[in-house]
N, CA, C and O atoms as CSV, one atom per row, in Angstrom:
chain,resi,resn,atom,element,x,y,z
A,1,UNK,N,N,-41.159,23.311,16.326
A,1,UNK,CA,C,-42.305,22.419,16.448
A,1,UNK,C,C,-42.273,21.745,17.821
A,1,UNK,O,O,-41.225,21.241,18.225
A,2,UNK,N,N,-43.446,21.721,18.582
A,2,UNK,CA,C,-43.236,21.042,19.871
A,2,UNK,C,C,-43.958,19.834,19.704
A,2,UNK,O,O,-45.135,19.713,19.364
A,3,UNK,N,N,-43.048,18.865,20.008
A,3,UNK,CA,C,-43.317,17.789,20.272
A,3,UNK,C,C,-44.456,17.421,20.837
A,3,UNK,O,O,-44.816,18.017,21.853
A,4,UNK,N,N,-45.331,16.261,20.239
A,4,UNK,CA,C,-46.452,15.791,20.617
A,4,UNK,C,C,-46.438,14.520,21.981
A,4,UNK,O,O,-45.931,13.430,21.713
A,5,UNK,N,N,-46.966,14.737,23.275
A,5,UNK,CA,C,-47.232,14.322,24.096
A,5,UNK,C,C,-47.601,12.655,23.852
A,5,UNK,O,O,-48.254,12.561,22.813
A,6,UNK,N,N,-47.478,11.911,24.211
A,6,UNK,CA,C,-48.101,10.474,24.008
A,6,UNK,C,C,-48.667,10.552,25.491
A,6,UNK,O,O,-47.980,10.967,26.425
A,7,UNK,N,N,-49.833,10.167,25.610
A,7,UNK,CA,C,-50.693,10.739,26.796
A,7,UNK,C,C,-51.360,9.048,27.155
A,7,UNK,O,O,-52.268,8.605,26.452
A,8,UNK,N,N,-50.731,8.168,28.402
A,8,UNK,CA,C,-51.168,6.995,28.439
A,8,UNK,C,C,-52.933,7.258,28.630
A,8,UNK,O,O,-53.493,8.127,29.299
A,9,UNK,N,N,-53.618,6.028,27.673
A,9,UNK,CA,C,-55.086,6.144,27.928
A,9,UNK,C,C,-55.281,4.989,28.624
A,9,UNK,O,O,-56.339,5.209,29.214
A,10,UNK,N,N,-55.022,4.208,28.836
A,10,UNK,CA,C,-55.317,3.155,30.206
A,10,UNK,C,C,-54.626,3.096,30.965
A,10,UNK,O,O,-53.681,3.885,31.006
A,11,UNK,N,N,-54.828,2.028,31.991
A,11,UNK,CA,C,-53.778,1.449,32.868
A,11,UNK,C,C,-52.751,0.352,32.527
A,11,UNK,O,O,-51.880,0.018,33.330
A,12,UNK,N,N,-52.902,-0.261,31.158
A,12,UNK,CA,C,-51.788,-1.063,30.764
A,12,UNK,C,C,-50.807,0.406,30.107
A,12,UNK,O,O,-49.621,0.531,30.412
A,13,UNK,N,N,-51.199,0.958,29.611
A,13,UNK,CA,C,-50.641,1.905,28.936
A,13,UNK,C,C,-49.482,2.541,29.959
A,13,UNK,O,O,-48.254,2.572,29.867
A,14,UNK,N,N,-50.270,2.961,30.820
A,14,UNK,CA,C,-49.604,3.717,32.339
A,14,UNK,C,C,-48.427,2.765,32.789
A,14,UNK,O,O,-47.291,3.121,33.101
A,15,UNK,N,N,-48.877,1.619,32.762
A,15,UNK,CA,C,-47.915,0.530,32.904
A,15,UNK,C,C,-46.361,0.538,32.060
A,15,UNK,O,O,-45.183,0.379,32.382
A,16,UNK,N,N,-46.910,0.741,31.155
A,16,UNK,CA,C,-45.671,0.685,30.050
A,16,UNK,C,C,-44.759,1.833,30.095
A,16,UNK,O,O,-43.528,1.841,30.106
A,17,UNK,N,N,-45.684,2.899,30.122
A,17,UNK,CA,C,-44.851,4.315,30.277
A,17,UNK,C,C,-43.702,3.997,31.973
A,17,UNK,O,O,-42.518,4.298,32.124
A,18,UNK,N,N,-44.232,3.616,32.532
A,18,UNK,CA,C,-43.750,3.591,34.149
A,18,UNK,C,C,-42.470,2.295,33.516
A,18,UNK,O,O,-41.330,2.709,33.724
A,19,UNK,N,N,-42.485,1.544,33.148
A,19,UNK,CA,C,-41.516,0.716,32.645
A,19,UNK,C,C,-40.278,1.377,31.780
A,19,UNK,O,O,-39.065,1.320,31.984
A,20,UNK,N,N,-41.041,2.033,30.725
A,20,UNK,CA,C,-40.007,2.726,30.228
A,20,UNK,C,C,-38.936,3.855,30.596
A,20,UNK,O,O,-37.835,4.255,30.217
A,21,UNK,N,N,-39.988,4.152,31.638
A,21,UNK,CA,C,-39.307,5.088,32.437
A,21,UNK,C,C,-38.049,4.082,33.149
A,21,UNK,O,O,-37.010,4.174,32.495
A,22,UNK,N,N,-37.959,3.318,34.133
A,22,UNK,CA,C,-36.755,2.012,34.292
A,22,UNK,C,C,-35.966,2.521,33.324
A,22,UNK,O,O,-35.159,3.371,33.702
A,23,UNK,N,N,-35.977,2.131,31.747
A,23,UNK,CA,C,-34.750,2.224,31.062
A,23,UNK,C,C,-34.468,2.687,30.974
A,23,UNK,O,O,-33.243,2.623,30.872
A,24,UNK,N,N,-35.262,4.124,30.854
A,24,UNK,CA,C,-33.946,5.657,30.455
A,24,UNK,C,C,-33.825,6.364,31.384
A,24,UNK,O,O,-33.166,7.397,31.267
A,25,UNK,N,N,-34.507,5.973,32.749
A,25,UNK,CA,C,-33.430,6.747,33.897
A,25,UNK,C,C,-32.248,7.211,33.778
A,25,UNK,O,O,-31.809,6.918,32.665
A,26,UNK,N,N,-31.476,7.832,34.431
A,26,UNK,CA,C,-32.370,8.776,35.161
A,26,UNK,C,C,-32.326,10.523,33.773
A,26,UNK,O,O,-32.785,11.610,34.122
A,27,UNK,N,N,-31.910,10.364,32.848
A,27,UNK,CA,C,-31.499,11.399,32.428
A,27,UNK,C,C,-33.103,11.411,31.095
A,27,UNK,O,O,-33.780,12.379,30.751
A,28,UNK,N,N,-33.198,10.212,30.744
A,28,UNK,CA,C,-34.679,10.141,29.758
A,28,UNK,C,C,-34.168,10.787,28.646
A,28,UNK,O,O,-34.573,11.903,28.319
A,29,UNK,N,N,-33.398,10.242,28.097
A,29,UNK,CA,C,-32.569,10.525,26.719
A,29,UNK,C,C,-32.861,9.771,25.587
A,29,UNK,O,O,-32.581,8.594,25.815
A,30,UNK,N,N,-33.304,9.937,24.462
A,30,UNK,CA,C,-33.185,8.908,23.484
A,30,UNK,C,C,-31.936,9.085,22.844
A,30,UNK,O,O,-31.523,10.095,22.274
A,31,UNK,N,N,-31.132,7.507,23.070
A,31,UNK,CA,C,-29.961,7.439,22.128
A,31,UNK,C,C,-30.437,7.092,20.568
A,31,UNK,O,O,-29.551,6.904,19.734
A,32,UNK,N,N,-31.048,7.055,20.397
A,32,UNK,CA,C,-31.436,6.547,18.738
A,32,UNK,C,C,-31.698,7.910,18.110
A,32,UNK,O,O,-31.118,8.277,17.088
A,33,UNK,N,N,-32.219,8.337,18.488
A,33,UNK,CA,C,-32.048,9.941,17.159
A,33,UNK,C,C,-33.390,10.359,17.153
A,33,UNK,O,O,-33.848,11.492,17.002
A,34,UNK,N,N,-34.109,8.996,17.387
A,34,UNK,CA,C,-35.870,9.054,16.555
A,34,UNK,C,C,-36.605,10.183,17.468
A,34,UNK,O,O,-37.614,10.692,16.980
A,35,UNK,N,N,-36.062,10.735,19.114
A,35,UNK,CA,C,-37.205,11.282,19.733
A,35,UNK,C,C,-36.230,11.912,20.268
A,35,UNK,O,O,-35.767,11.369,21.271
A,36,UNK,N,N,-35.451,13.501,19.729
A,36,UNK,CA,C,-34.651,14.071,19.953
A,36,UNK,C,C,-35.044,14.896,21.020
A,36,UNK,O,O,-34.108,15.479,21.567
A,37,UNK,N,N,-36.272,15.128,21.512
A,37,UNK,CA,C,-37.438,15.877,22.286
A,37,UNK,C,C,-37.378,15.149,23.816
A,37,UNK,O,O,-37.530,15.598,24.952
A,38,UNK,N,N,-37.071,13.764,23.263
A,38,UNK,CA,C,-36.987,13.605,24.913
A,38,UNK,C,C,-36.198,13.808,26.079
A,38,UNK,O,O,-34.969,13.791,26.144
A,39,UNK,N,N,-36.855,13.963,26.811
A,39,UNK,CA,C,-35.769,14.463,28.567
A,39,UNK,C,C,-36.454,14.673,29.265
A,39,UNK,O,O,-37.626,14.697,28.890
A,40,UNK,N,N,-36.184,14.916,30.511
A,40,UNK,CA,C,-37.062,14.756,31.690
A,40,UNK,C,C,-37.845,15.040,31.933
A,40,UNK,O,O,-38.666,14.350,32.538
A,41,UNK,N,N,-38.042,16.490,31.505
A,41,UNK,CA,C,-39.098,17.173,31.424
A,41,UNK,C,C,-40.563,16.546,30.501
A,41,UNK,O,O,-41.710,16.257,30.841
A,42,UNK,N,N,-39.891,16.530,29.340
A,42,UNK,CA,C,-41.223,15.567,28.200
A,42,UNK,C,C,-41.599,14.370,29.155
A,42,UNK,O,O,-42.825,14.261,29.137
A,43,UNK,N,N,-41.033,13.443,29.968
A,43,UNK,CA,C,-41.399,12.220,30.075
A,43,UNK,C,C,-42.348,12.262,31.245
A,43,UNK,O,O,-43.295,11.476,31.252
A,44,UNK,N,N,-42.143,13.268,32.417
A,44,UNK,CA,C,-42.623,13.733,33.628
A,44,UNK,C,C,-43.965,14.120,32.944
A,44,UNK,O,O,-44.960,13.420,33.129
A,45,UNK,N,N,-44.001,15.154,32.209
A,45,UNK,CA,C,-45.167,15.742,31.490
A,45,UNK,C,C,-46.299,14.668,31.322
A,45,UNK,O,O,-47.420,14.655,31.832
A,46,UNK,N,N,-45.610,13.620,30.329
A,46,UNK,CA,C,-46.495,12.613,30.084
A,46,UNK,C,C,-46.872,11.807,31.288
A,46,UNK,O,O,-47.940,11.247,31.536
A,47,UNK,N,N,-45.730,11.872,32.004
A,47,UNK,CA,C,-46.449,10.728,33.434
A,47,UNK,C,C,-47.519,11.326,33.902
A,47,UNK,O,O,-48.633,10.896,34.202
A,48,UNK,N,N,-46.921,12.640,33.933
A,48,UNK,CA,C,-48.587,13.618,34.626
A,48,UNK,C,C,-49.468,13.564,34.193
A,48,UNK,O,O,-50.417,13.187,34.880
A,49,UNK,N,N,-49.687,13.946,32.655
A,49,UNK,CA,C,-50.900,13.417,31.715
A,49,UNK,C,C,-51.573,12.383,31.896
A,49,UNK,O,O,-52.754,12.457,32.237
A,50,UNK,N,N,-51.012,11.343,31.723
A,50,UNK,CA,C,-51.442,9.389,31.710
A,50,UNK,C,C,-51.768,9.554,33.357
A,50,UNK,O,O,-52.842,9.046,33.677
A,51,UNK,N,N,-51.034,10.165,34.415
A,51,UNK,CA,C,-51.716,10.044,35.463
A,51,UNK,C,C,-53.563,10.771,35.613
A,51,UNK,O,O,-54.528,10.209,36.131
A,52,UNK,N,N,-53.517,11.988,35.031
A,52,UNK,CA,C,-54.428,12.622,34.847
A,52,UNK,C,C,-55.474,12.133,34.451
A,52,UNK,O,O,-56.579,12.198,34.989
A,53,UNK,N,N,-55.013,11.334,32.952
A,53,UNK,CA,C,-56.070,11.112,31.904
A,53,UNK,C,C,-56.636,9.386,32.496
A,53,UNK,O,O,-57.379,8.678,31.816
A,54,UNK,N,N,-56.275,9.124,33.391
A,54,UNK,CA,C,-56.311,7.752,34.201
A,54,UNK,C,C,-56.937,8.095,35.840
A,54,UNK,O,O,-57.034,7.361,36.823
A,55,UNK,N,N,-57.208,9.185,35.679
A,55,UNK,CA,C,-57.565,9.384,37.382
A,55,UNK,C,C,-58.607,9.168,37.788
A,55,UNK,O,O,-58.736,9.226,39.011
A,56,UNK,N,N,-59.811,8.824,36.939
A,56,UNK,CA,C,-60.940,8.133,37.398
A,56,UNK,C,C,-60.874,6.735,37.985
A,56,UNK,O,O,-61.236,6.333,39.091
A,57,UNK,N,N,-60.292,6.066,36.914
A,57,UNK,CA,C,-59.659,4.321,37.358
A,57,UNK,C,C,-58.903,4.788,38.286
A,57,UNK,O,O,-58.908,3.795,39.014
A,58,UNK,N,N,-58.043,5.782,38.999
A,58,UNK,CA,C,-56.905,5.282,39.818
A,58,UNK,C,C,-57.507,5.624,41.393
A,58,UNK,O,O,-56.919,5.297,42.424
A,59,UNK,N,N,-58.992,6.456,41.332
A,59,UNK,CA,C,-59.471,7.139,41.967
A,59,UNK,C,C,-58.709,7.985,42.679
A,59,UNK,O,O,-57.539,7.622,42.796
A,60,UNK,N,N,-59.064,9.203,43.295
A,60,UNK,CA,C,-58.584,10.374,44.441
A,60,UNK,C,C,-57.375,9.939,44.880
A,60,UNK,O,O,-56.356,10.094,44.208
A,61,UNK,N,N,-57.389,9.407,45.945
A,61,UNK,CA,C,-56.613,8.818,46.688
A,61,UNK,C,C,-54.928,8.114,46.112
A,61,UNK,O,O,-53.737,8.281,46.376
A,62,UNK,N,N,-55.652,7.396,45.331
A,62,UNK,CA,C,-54.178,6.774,44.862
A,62,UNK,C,C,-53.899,7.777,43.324
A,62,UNK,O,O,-52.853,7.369,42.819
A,63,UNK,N,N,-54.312,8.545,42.757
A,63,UNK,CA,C,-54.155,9.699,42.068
A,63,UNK,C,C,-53.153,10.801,43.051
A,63,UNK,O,O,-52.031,11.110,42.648
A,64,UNK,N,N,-53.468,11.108,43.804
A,64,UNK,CA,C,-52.812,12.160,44.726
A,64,UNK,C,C,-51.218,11.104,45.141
A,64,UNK,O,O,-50.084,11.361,44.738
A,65,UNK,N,N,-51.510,10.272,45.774
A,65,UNK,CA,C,-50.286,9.856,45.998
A,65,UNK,C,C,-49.490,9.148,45.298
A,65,UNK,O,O,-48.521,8.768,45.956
A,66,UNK,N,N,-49.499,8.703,43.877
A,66,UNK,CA,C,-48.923,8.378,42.651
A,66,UNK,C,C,-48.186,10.160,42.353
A,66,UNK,O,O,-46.978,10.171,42.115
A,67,UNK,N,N,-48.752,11.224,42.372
A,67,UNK,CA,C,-48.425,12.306,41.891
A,67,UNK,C,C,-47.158,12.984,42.699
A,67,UNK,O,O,-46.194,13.705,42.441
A,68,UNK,N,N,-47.737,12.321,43.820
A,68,UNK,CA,C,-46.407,13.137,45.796
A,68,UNK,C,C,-45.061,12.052,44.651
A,68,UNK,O,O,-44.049,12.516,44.126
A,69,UNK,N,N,-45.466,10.852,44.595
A,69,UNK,CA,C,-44.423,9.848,44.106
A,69,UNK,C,C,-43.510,9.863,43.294
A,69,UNK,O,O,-42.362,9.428,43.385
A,70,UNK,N,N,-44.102,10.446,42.368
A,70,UNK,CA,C,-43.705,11.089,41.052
A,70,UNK,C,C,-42.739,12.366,41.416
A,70,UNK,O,O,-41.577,12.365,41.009
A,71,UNK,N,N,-43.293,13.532,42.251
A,71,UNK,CA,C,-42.211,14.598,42.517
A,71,UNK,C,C,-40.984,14.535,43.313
A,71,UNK,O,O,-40.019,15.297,43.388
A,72,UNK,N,N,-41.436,12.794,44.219
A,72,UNK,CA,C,-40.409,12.263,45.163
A,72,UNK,C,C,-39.254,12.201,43.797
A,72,UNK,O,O,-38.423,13.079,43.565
A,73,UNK,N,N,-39.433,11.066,43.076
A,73,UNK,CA,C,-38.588,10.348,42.206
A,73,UNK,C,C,-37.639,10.936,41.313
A,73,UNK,O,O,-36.497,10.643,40.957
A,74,UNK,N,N,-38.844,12.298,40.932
A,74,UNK,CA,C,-38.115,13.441,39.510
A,74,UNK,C,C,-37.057,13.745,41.003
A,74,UNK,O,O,-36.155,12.913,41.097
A,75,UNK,N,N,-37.075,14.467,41.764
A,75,UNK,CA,C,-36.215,15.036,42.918
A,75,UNK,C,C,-35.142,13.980,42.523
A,75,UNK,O,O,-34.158,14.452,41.953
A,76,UNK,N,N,-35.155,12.674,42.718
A,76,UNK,CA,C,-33.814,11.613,43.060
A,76,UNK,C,C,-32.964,11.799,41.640
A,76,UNK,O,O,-31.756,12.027,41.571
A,77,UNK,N,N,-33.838,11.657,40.582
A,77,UNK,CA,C,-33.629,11.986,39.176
A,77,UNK,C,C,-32.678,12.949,38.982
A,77,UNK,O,O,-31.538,12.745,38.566
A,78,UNK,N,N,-33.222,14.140,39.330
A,78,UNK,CA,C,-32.899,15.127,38.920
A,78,UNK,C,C,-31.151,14.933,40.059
A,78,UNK,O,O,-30.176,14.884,39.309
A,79,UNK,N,N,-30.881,14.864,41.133
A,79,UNK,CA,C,-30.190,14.723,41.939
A,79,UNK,C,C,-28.851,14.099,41.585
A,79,UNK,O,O,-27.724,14.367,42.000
A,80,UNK,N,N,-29.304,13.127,40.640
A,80,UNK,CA,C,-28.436,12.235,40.319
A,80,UNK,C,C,-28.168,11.997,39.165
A,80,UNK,O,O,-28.095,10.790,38.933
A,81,UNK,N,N,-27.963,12.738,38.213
A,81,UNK,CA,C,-27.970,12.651,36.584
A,81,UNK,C,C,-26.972,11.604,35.689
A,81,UNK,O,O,-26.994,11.214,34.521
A,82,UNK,N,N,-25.975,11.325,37.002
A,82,UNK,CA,C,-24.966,10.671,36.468
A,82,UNK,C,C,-25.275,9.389,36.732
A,82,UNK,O,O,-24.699,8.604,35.980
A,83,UNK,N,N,-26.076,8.834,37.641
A,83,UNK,CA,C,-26.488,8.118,38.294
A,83,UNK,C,C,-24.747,7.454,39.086
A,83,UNK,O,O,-24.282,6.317,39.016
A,84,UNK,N,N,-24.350,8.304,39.559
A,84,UNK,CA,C,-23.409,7.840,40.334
A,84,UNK,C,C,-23.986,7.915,42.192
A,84,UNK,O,O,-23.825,6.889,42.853
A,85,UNK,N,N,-24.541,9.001,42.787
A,85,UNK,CA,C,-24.709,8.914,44.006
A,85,UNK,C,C,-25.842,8.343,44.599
A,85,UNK,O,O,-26.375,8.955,45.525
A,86,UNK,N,N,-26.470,6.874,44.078
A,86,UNK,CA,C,-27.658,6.624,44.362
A,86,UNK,C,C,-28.937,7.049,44.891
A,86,UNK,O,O,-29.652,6.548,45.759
A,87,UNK,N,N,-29.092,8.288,44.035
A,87,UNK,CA,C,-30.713,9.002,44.146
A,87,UNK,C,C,-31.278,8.581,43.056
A,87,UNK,O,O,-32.491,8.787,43.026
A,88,UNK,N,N,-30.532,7.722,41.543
A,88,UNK,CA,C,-31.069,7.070,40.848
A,88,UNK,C,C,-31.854,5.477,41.239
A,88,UNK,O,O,-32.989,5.079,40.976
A,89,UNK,N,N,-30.802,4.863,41.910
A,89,UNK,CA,C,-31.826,3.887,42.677
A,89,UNK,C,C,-32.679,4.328,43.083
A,89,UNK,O,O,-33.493,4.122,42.183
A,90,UNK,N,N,-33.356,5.009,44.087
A,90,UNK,CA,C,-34.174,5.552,45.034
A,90,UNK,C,C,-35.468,6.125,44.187
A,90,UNK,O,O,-36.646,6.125,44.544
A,91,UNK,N,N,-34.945,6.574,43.059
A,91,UNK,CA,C,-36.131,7.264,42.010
A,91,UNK,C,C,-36.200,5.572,41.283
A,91,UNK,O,O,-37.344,5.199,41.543
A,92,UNK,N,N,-35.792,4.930,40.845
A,92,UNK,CA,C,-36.341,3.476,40.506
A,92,UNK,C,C,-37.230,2.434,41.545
A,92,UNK,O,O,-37.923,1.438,41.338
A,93,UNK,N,N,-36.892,3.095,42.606
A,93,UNK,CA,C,-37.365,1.553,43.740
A,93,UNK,C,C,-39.056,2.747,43.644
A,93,UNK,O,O,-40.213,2.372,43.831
A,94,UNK,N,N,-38.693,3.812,43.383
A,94,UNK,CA,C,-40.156,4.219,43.118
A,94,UNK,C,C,-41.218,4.204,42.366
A,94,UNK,O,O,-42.310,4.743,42.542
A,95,UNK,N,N,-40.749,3.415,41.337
A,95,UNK,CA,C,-41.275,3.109,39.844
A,95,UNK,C,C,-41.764,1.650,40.183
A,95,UNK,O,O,-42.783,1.106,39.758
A,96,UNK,N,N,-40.918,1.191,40.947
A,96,UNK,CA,C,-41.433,-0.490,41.559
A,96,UNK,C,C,-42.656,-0.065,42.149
A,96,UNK,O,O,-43.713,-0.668,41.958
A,97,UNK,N,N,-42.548,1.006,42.898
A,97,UNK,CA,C,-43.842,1.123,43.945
A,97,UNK,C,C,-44.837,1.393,43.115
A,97,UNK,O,O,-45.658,0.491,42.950
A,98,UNK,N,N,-45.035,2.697,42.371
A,98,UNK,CA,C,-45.705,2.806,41.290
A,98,UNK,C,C,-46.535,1.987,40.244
A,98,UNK,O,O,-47.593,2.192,39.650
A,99,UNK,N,N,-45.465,0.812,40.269
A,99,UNK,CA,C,-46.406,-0.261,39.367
A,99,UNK,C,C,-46.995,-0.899,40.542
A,99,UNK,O,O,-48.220,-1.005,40.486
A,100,UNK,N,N,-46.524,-1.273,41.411
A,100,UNK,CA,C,-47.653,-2.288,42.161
A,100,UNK,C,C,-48.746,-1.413,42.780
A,100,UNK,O,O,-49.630,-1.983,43.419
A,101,UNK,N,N,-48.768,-0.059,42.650
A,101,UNK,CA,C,-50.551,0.550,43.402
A,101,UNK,C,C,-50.953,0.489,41.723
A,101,UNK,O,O,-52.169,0.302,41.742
A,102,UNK,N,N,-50.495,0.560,40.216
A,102,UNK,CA,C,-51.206,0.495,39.270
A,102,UNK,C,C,-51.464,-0.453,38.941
A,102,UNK,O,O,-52.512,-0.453,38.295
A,103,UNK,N,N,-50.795,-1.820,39.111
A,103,UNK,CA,C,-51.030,-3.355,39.011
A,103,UNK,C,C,-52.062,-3.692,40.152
A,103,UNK,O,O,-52.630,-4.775,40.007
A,104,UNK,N,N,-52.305,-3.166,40.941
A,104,UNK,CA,C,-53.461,-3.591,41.760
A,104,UNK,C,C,-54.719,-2.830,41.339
A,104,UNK,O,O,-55.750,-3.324,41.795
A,105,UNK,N,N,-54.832,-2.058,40.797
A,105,UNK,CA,C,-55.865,-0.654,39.771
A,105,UNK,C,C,-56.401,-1.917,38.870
A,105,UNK,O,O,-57.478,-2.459,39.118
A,106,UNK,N,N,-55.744,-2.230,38.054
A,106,UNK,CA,C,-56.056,-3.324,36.964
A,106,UNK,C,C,-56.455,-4.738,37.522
A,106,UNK,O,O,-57.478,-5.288,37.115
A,107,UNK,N,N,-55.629,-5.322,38.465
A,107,UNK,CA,C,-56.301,-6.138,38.911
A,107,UNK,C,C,-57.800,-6.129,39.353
A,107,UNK,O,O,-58.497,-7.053,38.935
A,108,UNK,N,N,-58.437,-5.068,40.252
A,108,UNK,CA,C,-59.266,-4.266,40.531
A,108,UNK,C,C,-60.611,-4.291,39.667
A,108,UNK,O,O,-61.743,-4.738,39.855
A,109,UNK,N,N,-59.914,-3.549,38.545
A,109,UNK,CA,C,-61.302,-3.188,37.388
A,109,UNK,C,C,-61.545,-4.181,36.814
A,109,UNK,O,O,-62.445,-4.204,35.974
């Protein structure tokens, strides 16, 4: 059975996903049991989605470069699984960036 996508539909939503992402850096594991499906791959998916399904509000521009951001970060992610050689910082200070072009989206609308 493949796991069902949670696909952010706003920009608070987008918000939250980008937060959650913070906690389970860099590996996107659920320790609780409940979402045995998750990992990097599922969570990227969904960022892409919620970026997608949000790209009218985020317009062109900051759509395209939320997305460069995103392949920056999975790269540091992926780099650093242990989060020992700080490419896990580097994929977080990008999630900072991330919320403030989507916190200014909302401010915005």
């Amino acid at each position: 059975m493949k796991p069902k996508l949670h696909v952010a539909r706003n920009i608070s939503e987008l918000l939250d996903l980008l937060i959650s992402m913070l906690l389970s850096a860099p590996k996107f594991v659920d320790k609780t049991g409940y979402f045995p499906y998750m990992n990097l791959d599922h969570i990227f998916r969904e960022l892409h989605e919620g970026l997608n399904h949000n790209r009218p509000t985020l317009g062109e521009d900051r759509y395209h470069q939320l997305m460069r951001m995103s392949d920056r970060m999975r790269a540091h992610f992926e780099a650093d699984p242990e989060n020992k050689t700080g490419e896990t910082r580097k994929g977080r200070d990008i999630i900072y960036e991330m919320e403030d072009i989507v916190k200014q989206v909302r401010r915005n609308s």
